[in-house]
C-alpha positions as CSV (number, residue, x, y, z in Angstrom):
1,X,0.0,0.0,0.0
2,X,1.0,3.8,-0.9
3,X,0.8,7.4,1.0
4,X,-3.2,7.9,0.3
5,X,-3.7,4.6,-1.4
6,X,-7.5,4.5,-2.5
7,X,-10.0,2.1,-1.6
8,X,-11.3,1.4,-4.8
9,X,-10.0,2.3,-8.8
10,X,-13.1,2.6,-10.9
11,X,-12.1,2.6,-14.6
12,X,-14.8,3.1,-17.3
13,X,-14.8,1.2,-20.3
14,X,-17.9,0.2,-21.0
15,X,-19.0,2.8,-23.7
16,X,-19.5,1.5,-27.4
17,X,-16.9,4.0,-29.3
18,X,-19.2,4.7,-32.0
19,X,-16.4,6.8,-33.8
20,X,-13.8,4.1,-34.2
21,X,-15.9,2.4,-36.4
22,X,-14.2,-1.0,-35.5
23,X,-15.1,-4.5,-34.2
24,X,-12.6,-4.2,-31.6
25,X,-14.0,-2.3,-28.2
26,X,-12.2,1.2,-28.3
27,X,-9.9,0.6,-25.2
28,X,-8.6,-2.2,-26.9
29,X,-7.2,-0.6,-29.6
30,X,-3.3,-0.2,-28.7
31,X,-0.6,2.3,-29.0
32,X,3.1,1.5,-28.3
33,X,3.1,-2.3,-27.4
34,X,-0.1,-2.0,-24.9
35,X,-3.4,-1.6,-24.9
36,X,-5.2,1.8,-24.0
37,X,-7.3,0.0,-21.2
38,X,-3.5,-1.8,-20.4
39,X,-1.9,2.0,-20.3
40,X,-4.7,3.2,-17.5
41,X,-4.1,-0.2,-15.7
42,X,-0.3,0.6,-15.4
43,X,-1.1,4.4,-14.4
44,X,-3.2,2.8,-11.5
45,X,-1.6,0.1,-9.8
46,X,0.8,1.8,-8.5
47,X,-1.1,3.7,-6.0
48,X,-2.1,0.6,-4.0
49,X,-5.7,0.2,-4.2
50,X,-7.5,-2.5,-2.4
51,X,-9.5,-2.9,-5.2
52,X,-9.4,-2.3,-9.1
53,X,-12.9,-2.6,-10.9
54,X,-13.6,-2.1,-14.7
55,X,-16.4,-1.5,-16.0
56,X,-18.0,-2.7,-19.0
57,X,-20.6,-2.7,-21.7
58,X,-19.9,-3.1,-25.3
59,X,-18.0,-6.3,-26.7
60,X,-17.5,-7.0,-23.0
61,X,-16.0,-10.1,-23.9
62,X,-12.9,-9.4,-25.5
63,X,-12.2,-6.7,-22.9
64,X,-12.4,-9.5,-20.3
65,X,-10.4,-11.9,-21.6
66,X,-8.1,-9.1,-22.4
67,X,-8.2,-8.6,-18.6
68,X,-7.1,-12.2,-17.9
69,X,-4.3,-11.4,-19.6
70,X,-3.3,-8.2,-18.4
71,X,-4.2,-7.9,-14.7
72,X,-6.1,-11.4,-13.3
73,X,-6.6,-9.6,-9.8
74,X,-8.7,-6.4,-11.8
75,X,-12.9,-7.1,-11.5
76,X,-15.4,-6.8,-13.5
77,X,-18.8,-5.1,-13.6
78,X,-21.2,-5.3,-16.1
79,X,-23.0,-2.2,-17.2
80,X,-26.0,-3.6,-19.0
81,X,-27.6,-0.8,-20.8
82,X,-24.8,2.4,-21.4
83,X,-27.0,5.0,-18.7
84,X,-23.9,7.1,-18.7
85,X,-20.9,7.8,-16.1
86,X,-23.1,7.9,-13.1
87,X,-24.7,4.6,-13.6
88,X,-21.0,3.3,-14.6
89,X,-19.5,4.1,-11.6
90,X,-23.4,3.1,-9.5
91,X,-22.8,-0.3,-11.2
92,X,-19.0,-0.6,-10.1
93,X,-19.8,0.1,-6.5
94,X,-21.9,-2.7,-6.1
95,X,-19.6,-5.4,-7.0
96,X,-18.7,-7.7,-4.3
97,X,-15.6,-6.4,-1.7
98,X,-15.8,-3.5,-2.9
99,X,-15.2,-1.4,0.4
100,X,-18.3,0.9,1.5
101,X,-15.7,4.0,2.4
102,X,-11.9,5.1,1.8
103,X,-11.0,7.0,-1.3
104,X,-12.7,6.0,-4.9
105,X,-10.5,6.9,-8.1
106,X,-12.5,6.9,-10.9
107,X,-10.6,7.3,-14.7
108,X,-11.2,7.0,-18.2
109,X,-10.7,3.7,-19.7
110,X,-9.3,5.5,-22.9
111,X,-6.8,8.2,-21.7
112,X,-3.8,5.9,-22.2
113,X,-1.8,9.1,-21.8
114,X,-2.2,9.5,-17.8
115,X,0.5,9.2,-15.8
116,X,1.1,8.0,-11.7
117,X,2.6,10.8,-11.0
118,X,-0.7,12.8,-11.8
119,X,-2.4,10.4,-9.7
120,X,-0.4,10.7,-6.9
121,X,-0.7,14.2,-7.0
122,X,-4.7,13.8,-7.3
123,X,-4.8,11.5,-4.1
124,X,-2.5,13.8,-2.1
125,X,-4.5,17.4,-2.8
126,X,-7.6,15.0,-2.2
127,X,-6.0,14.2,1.7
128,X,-5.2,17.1,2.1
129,X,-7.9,19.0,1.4
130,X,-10.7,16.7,3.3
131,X,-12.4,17.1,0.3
132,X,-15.4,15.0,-0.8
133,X,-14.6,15.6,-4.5
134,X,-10.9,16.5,-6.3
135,X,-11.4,16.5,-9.7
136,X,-7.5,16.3,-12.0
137,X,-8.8,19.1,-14.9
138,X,-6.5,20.6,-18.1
139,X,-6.4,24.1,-19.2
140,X,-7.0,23.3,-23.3
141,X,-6.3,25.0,-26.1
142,X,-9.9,23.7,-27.6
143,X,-12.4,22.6,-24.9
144,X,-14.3,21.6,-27.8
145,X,-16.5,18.5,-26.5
146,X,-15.3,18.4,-22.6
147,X,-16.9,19.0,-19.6
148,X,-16.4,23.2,-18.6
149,X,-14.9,23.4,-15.3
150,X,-17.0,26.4,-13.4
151,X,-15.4,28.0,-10.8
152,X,-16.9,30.5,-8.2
153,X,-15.2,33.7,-7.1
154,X,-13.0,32.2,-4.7
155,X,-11.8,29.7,-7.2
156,X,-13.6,26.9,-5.7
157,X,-14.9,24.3,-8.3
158,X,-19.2,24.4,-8.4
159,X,-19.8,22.5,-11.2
160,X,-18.8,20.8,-14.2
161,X,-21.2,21.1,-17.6
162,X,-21.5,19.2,-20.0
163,X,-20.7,20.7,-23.3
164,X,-24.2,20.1,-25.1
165,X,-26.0,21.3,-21.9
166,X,-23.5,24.8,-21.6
167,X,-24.5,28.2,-22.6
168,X,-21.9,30.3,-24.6
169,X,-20.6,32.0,-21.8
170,X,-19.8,28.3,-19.9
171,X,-18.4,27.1,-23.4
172,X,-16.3,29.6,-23.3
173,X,-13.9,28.4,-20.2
174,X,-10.8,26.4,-21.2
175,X,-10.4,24.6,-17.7
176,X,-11.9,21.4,-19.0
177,X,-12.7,18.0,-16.9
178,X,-11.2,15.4,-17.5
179,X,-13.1,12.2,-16.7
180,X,-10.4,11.6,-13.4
181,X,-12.0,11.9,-9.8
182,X,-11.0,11.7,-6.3
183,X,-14.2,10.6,-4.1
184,X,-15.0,10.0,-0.3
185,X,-16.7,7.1,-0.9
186,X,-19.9,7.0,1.4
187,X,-20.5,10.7,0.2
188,X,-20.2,9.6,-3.8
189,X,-22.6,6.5,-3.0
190,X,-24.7,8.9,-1.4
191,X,-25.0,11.8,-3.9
192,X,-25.3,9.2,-6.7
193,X,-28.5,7.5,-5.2
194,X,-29.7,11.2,-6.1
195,X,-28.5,11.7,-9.4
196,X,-31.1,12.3,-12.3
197,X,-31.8,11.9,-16.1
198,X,-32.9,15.4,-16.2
199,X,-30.2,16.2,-19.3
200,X,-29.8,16.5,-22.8
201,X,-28.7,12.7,-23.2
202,X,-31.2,11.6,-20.7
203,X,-28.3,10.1,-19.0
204,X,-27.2,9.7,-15.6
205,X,-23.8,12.0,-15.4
206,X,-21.0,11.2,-12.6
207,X,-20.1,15.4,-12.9
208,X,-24.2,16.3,-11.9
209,X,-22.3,14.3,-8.3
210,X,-19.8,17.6,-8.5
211,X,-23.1,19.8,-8.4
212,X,-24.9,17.5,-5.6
213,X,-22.4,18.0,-3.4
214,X,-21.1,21.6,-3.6
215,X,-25.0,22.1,-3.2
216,X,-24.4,20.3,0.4
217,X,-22.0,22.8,1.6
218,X,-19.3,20.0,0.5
219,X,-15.5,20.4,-0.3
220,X,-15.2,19.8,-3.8
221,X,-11.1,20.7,-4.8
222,X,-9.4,20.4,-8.3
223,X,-6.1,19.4,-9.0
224,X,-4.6,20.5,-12.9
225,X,-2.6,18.1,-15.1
226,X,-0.4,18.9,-18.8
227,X,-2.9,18.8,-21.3
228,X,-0.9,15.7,-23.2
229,X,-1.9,13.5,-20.4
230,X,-5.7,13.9,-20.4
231,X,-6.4,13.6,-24.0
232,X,-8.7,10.7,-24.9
233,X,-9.6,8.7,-27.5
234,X,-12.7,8.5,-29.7
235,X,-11.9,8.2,-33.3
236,X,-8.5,7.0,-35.1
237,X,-6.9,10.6,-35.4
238,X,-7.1,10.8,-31.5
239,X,-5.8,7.1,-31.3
240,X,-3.1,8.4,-33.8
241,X,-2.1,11.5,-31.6
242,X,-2.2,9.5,-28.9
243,X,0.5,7.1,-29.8
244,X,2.8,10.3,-30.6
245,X,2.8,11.8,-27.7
246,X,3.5,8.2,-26.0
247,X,6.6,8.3,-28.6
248,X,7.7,11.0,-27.5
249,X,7.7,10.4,-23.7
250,X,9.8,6.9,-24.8
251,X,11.8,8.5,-26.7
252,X,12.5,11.2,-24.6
253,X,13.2,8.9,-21.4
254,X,15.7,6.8,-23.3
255,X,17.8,9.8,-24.5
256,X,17.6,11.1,-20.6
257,X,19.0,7.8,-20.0
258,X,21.8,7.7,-22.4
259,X,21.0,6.5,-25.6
260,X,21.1,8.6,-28.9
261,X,18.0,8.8,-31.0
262,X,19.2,10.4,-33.9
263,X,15.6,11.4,-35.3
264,X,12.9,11.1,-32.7
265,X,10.2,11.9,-35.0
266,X,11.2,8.6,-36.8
267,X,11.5,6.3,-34.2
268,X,8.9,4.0,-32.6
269,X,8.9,1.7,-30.1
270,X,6.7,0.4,-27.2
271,X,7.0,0.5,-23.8
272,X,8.8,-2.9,-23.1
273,X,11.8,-2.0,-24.9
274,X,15.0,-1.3,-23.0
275,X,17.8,-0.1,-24.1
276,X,21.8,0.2,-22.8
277,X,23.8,4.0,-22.5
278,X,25.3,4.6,-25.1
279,X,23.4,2.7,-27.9
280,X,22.3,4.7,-31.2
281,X,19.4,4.2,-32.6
282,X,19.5,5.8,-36.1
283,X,16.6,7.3,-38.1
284,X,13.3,5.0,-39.2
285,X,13.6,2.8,-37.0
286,X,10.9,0.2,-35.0
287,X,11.4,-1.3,-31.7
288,X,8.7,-3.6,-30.7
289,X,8.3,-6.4,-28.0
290,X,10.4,-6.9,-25.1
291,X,13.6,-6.0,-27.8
292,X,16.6,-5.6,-26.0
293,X,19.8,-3.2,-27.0
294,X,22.9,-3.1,-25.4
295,X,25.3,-0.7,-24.8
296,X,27.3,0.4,-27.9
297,X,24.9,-0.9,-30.5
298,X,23.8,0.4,-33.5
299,X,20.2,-0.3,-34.5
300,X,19.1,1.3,-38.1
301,X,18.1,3.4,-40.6
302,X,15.6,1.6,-41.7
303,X,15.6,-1.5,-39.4
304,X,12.7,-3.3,-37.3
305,X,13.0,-5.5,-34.5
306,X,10.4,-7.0,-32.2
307,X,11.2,-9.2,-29.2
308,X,15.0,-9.3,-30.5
309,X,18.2,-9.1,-28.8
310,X,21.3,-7.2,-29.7
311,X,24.8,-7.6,-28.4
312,X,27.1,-4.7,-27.2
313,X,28.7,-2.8,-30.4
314,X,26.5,-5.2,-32.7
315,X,25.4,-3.5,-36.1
316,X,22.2,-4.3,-37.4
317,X,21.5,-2.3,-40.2
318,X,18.0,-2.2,-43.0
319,X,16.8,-4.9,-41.6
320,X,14.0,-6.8,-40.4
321,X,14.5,-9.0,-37.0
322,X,11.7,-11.2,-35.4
323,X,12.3,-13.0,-32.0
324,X,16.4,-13.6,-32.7
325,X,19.5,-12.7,-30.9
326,X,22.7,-10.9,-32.3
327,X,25.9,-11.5,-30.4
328,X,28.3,-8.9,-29.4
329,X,30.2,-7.2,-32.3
330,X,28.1,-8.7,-35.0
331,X,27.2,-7.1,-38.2
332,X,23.7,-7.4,-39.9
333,X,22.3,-6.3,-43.1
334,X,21.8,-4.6,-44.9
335,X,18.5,-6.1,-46.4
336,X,18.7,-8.9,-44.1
337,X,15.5,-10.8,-42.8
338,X,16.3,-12.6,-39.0
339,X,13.1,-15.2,-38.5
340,X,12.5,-16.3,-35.1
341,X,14.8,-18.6,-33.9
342,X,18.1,-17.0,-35.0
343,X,21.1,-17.1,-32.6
344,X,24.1,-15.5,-34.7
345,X,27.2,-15.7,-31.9
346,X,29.6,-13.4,-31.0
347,X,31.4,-11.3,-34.3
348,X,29.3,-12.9,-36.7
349,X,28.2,-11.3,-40.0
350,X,24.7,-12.0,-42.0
351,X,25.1,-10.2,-45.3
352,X,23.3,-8.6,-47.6
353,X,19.8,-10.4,-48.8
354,X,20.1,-13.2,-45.9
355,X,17.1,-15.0,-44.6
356,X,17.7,-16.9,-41.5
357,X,15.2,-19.3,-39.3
358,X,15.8,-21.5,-36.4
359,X,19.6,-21.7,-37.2
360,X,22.1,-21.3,-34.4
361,X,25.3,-19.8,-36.2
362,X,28.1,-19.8,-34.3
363,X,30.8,-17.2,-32.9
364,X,32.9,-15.7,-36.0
365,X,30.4,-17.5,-38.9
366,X,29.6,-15.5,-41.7
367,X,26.5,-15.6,-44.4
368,X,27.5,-13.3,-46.4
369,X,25.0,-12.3,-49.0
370,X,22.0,-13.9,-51.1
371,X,21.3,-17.0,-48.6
372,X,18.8,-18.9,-46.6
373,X,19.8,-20.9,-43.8
């Protein structure tokens, strides 16, 4: 357990994603080796909960047995009919061991972007303040289609609006919600058992709880995030600027940790990837998997590897790698295809137009060019 670890993590994913037009539920769809639900999940469990609960609704299958793959201990619960956030979170509540009081998170299934840190920082203004409500909100540069944060004079939060039910003064604020909540759990079980339909969606919203209980004389307290970690995901250009900004935190950490990138903007890779000081990864270049460079390597141009190995000063150069590993001062490529399987030894050399599978080539060997072994 964690300084302020919550009671319960309520993530929502039950919501059909109309705009991704796709047969695979929206927090499935995945951006730098993991999934989006997978990125929240890995946000979350750091800070300790007692108890993780999803929620779902649409193609609630495959996010389950995505689930059993991802995080066995996380529950389930099954939002029948899509009544909005309020019901979601209603629904979630009532499943089994999940604790009556403590602190309730409650997060976007699809905002792959959010970091612990952010968390933590929720959880601790949340303490501190005794607040019944901390919401985590971004200052936008287009609030187009979020919640409006509305503040009173004093800067305390009093409501949150929905954009189709704001007026043109409300839809002009840039302090936008962002789907992330810090509860006190009796008062949120309490204030949703009063929540209406009384909307523009007919739906029950989790922010009308923000209203119920600054109505009550209640603490309600906001904490504010970088945009880049709130954005979510509703169609395939979000999902797209999504897995950017993910790039660019990877590649940015691994230059902090002493590796050269030498074009960013054209390197990709996902989050198991790890990679030695001192390594240079050149320009167009794709690291996938649980691929592994060590120090003194040179990966690229034009090169992809995915769960793949490379020794320290090896060379692997416009070439494709799959599940192989390159000893220590070998050179690849270019135009070289390594299948899964492939162990070249130390100093060894596969040439130019050289398909490889299953073979175990020893220290010193060399396939020069124009070869399948």
């Amino acid at each position: 357990m964690t300084d302020h670890a919550p009671a319960a993590v309520v993530v929502l994913a039950a919501g059909e994603g109309k705009r991704m037009k796709s047969s695979l539920a929206k927090v499935l769809h995945a951006i730098c080796g993991r999934s989006l639900l997978g990125h929240v999940l890995a946000a979350t469990e750091p800070l300790g909960a007692a108890h993780t609960v999803v929620v779902v609704g649409h193609l609630r299958e495959q996010i389950i047995e995505h689930l059993a793959e991802i995080d066995a201990a996380a529950l389930t619960a099954v939002q029948e009919e899509q009544l909005g956030t309020g019901h979601a979170v209603r629904t979630a509540l009532k499943v089994a061991g999940v604790p009556g009081e403590g602190t309730v998170v409650v997060v976007p299934g699809d905002a792959p972007l959010i970091t612990t840190a952010s968390l933590k920082a929720l959880l601790a203004a949340h303490a501190d303040s005794a607040a019944a409500a901390t919401l985590l909100t971004s200052e936008v540069a287009d609030p187009h289609g979020y919640g409006r944060v509305v503040r009173d004079n004093d800067g305390r939060v009093k409501a949150i609006v929905e954009e189709r039910d704001a007026d043109e003064a409300t839809r002009a604020i840039r302090e936008v919600g962002t789907s992330v909540y810090a509860f006190d759990g009796a008062r949120l079980r309490a204030a949703l058992a009063r929540v209406t339909t009384d909307n523009a969606q007919g739906e029950e919203y989790l922010t009308d709880v923000i209203g119920l209980l600054v109505g009550d004389g209640e603490i309600v307290s906001a904490v504010t995030a970088p945009e880049v970690e709130t954005l979510g995901v509703n169609d395939r250009i979000q999902l797209a600027a999504a897995r950017r900004a993910m790039r660019d935190r990877l590649v940015t950490y691994w230059m902090r940790e002493g590796v050269t990138i030498v074009d960013p903007q054209t390197t990709w890779m996902g989050v198991r990837v790890t990679i030695e000081p001192d390594a240079v990864i050149h320009q167009n270049t794709q690291l996938h998997g649980a691929t592994h460079i060590e120090s003194r390597a040179e990966v690229g141009p034009d090169s992809t590897l995915r769960n793949t190995k490379v020794g320290r000063g090896a060379k692997v150069v416009k070439s494709h790698c799959i599940s192989a590993e390159i000893g220590p001062g070998c050179d690849v490529g270019p135009f070289a295809y390594l299948r899964a399987g492939t162990k070249l030894g130390a100093d060894g050399k596969i040439g130019a137009f050289v398909e490889t599978k299953n073979a175990d080539i020893g220290d010193g060997s060399k396939v020069p060019h124009l070869s399948y072994v």
